[in-house]
Backbone as XML, in Angstrom:
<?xml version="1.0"?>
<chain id="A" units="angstrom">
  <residue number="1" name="UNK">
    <atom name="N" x="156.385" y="205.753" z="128.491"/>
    <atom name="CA" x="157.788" y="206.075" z="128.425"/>
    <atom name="C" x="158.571" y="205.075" z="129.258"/>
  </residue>
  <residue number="2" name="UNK">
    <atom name="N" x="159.472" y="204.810" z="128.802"/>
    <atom name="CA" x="160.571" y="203.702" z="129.551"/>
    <atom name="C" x="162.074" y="204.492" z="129.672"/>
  </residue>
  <residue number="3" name="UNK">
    <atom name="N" x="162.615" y="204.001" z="130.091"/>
    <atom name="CA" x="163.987" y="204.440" z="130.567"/>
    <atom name="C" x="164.901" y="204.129" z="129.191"/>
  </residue>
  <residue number="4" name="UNK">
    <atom name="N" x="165.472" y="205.561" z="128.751"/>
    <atom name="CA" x="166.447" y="204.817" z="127.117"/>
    <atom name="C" x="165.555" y="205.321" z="126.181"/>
  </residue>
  <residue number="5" name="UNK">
    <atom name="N" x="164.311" y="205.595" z="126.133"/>
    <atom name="CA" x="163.402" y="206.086" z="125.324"/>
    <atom name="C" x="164.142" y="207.712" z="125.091"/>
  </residue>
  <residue number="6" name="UNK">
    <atom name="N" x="163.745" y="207.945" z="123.867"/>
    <atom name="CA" x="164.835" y="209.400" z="123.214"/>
    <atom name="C" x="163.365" y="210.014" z="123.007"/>
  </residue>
  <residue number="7" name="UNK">
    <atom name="N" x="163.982" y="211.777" z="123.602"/>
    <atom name="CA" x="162.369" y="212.504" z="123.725"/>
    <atom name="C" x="163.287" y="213.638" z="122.339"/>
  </residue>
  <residue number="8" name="UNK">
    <atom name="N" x="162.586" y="214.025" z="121.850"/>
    <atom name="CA" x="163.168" y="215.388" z="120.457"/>
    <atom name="C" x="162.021" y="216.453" z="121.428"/>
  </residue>
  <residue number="9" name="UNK">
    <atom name="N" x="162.869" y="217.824" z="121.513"/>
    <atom name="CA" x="162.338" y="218.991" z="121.946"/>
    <atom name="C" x="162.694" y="219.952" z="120.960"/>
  </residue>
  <residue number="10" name="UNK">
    <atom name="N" x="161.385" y="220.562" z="120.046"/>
    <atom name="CA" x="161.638" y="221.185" z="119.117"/>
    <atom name="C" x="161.215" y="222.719" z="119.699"/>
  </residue>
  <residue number="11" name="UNK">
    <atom name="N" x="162.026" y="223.524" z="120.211"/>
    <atom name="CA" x="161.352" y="225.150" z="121.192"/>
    <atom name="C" x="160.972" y="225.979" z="120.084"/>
  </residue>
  <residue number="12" name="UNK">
    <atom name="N" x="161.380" y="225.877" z="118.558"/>
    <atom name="CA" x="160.893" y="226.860" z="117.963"/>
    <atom name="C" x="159.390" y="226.644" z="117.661"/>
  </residue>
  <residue number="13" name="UNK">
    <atom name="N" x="159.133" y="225.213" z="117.143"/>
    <atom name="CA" x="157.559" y="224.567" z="116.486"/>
    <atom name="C" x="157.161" y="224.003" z="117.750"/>
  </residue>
  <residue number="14" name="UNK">
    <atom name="N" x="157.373" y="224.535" z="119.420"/>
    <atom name="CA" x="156.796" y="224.349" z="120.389"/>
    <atom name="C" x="156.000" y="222.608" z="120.318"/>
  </residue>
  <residue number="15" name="UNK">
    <atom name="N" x="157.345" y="222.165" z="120.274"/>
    <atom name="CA" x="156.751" y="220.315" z="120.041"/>
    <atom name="C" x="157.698" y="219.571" z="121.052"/>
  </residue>
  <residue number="16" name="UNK">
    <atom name="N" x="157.304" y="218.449" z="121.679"/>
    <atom name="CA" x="158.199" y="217.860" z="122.280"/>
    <atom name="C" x="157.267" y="216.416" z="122.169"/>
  </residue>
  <residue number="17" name="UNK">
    <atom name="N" x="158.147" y="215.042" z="121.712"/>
    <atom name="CA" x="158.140" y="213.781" z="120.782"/>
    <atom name="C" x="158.832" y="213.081" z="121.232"/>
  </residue>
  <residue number="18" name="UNK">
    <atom name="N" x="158.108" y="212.140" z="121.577"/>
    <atom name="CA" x="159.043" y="210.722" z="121.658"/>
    <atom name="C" x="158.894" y="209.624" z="120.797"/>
  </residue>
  <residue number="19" name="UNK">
    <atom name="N" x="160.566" y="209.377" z="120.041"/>
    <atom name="CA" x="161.165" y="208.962" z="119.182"/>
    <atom name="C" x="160.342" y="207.207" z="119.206"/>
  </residue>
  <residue number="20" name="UNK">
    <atom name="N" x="159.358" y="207.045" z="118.858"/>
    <atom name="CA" x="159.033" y="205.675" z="118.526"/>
    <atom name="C" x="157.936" y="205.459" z="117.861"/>
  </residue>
  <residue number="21" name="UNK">
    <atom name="N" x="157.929" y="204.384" z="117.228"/>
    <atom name="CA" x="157.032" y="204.486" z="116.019"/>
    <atom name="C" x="155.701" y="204.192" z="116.643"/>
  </residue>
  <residue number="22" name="UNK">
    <atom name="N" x="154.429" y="204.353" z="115.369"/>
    <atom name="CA" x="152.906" y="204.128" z="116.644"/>
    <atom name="C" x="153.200" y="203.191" z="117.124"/>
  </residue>
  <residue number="23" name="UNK">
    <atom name="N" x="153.398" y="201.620" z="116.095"/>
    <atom name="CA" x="153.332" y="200.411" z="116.591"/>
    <atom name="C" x="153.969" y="199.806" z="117.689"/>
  </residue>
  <residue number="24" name="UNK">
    <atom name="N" x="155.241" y="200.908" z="117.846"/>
    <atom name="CA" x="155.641" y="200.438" z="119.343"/>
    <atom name="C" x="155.443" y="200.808" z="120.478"/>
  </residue>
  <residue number="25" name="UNK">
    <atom name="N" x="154.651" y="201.673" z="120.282"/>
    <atom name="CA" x="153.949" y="202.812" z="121.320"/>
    <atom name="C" x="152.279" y="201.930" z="121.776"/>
  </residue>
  <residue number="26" name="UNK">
    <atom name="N" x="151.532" y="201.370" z="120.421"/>
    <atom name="CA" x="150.726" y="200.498" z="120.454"/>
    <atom name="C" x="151.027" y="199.027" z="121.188"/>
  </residue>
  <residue number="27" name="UNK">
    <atom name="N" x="152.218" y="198.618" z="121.100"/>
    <atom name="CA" x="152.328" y="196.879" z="121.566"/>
    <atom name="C" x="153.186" y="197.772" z="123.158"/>
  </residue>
  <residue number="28" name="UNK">
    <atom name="N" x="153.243" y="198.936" z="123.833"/>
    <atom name="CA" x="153.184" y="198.433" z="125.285"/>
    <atom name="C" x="152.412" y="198.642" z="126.130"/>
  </residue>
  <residue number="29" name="UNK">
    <atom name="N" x="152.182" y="197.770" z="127.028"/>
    <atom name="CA" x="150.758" y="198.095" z="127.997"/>
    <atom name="C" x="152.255" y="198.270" z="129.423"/>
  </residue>
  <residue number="30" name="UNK">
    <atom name="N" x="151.211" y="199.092" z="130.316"/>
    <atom name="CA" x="151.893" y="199.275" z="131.731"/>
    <atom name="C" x="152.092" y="198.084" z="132.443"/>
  </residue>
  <residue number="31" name="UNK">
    <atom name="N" x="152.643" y="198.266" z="133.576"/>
    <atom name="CA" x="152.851" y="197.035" z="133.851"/>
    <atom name="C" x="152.384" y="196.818" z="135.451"/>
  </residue>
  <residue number="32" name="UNK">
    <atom name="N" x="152.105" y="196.037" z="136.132"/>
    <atom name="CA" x="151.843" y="196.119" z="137.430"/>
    <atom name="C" x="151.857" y="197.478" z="137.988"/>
  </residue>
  <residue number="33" name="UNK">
    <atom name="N" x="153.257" y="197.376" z="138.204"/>
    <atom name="CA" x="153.951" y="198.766" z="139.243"/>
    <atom name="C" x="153.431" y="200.527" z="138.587"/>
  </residue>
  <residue number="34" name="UNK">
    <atom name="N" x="153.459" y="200.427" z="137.566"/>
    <atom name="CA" x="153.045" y="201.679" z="136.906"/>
    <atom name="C" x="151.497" y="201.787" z="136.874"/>
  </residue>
  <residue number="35" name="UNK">
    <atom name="N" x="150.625" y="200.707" z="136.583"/>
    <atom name="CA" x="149.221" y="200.837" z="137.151"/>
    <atom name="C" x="149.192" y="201.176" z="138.491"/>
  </residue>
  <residue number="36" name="UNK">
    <atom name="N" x="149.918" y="200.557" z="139.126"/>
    <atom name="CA" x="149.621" y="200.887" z="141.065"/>
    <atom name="C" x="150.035" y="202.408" z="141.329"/>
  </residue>
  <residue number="37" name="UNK">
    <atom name="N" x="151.200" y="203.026" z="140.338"/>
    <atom name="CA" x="151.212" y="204.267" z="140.749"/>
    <atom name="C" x="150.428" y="205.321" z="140.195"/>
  </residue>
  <residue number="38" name="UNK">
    <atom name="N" x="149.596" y="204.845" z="139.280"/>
    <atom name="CA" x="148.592" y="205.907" z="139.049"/>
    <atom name="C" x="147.102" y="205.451" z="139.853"/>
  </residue>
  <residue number="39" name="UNK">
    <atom name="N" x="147.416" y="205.591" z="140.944"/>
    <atom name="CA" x="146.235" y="205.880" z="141.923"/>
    <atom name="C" x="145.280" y="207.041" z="141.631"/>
  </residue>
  <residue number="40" name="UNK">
    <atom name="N" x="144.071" y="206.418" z="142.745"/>
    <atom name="CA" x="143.010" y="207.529" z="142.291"/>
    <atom name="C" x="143.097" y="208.194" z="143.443"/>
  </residue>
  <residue number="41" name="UNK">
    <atom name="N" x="143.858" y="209.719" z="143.710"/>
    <atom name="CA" x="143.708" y="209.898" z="145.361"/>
    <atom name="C" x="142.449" y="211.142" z="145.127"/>
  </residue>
  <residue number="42" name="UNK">
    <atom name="N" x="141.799" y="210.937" z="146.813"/>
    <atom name="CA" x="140.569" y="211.983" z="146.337"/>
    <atom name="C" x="140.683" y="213.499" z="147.069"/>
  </residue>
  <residue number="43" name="UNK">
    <atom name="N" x="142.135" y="213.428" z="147.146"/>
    <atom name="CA" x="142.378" y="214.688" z="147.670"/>
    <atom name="C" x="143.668" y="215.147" z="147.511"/>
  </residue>
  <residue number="44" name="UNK">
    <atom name="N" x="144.767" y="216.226" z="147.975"/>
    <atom name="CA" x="146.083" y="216.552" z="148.452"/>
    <atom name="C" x="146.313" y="216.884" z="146.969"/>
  </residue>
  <residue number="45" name="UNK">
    <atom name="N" x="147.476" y="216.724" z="147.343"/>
    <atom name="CA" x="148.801" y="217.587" z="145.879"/>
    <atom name="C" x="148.263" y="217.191" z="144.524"/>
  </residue>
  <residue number="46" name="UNK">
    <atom name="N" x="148.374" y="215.500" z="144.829"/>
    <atom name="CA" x="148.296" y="214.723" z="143.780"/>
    <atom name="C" x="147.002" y="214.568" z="143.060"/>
  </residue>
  <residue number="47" name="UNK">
    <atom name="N" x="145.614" y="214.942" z="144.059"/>
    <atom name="CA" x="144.279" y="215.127" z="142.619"/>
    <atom name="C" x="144.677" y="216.582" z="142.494"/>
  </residue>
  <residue number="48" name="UNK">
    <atom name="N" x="144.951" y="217.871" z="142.626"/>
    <atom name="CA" x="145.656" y="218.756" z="142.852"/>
    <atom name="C" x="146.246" y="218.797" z="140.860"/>
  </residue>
  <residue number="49" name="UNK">
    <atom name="N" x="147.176" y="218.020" z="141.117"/>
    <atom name="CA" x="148.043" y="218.042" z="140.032"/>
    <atom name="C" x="147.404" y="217.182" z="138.806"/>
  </residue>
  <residue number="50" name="UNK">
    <atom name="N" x="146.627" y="216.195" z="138.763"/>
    <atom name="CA" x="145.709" y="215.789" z="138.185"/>
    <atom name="C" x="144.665" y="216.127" z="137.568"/>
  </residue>
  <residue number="51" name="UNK">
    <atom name="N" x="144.056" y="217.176" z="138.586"/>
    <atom name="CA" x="142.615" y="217.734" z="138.056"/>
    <atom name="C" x="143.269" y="218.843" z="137.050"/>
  </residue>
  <residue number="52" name="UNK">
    <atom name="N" x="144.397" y="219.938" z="137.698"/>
    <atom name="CA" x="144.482" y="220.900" z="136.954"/>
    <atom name="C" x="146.034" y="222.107" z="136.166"/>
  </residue>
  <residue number="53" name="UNK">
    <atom name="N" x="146.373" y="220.699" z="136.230"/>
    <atom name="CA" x="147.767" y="220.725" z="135.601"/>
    <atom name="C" x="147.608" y="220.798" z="133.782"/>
  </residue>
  <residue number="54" name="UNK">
    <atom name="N" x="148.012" y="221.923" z="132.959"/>
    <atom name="CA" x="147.413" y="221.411" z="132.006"/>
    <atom name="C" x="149.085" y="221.055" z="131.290"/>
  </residue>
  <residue number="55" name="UNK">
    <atom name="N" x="148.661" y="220.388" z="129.526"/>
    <atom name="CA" x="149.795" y="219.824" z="129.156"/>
    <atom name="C" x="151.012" y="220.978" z="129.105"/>
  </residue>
  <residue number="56" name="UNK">
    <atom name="N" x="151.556" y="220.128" z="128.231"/>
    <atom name="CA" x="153.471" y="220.800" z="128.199"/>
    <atom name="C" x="153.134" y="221.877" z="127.017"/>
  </residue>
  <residue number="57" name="UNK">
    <atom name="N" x="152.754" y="221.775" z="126.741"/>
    <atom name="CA" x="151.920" y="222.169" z="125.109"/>
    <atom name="C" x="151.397" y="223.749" z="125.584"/>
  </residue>
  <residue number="58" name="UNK">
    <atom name="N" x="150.527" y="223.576" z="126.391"/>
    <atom name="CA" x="149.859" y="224.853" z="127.244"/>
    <atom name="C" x="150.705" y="225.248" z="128.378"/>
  </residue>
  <residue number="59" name="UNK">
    <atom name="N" x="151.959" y="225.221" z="128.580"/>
    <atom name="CA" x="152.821" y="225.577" z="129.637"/>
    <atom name="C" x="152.951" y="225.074" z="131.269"/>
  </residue>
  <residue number="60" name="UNK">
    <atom name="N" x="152.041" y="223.970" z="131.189"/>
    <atom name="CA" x="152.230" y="223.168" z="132.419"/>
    <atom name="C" x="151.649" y="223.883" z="133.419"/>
  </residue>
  <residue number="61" name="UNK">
    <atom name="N" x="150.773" y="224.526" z="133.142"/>
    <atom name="CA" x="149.953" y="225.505" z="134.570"/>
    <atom name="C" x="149.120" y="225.119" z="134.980"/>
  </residue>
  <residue number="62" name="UNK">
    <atom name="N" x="149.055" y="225.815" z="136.234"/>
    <atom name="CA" x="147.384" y="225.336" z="136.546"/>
    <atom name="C" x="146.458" y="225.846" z="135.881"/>
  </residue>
  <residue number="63" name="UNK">
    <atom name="N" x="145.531" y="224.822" z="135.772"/>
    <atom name="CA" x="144.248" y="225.842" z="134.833"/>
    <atom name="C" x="143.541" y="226.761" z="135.175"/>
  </residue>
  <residue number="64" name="UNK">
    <atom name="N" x="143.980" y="226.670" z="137.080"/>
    <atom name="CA" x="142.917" y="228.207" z="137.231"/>
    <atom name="C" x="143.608" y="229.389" z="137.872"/>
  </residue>
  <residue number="65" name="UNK">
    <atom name="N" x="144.824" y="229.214" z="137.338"/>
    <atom name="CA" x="145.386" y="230.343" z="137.232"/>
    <atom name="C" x="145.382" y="231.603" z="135.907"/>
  </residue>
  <residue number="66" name="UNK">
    <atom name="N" x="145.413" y="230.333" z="134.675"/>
    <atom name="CA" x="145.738" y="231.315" z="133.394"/>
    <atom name="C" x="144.669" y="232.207" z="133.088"/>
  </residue>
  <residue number="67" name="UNK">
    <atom name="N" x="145.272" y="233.394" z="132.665"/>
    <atom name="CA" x="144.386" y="234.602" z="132.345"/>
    <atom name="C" x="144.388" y="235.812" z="134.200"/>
  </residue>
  <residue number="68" name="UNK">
    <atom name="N" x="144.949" y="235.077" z="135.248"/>
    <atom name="CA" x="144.634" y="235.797" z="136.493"/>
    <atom name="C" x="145.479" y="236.624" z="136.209"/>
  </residue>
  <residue number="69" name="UNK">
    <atom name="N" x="146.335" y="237.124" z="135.398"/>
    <atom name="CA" x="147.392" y="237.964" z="135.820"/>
    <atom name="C" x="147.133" y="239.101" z="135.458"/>
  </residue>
  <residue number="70" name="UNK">
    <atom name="N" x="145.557" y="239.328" z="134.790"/>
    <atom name="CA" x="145.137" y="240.636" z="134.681"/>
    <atom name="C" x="145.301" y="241.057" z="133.037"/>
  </residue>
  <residue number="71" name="UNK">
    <atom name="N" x="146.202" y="240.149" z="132.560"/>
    <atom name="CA" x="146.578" y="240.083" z="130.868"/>
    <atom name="C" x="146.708" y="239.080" z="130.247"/>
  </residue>
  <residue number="72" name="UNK">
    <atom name="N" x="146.572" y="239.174" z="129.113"/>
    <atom name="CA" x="147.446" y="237.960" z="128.255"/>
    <atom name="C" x="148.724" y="237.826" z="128.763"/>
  </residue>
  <residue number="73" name="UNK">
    <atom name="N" x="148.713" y="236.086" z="128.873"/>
    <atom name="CA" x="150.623" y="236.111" z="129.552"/>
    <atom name="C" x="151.074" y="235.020" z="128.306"/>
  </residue>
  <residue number="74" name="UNK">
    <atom name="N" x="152.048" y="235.133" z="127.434"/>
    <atom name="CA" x="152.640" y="234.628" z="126.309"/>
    <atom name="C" x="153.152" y="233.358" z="126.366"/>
  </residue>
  <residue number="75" name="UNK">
    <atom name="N" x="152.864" y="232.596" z="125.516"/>
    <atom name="CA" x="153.919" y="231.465" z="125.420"/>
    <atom name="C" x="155.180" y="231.420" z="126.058"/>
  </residue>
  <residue number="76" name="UNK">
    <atom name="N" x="155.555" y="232.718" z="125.758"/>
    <atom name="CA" x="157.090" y="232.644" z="126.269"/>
    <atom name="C" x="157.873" y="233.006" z="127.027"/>
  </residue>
  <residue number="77" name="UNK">
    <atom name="N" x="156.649" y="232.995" z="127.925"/>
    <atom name="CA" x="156.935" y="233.681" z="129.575"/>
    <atom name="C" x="157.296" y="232.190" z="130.136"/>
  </residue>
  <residue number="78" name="UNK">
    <atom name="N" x="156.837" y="231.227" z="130.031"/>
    <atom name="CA" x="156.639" y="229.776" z="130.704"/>
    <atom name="C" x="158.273" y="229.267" z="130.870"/>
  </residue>
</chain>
């Protein structure tokens, strides 16, 4: 993702897309600064949020939370 890049959030068909075709999604590689910020840390917030953050798709939770609440908790609680 770059800055100016257009995201479509569809809440009914639970989709969220960014507006670019494969091939331009294919011709960019990261660049210095964005490799350096995906570090490998081996501890704190950040493997934290790494190991068990799941996607946008699955409500952005931690993974070892879902199901603790004793019930099914809905899509559309998130």
């Amino acid at each position: 993702m770059r800055t100016g890049d257009v995201i479509s959030l569809d809440v009914a068909a639970r989709r969220i897309d960014v507006e670019l075709s494969d091939e331009e999604l294919a011709a960019r590689h990261p660049n210095a600064s964005t490799i350096a910020g995906f570090a490998n840390p081996r501890r704190g917030w950040e493997r934290l949020y790494i190991d068990h953050v799941t996607q946008a798709d699955t409500g952005a939770d931690l993974d070892f939370l879902v199901g603790s609440s004793g019930s099914e908790v809905s899509r559309e609680s998130h």
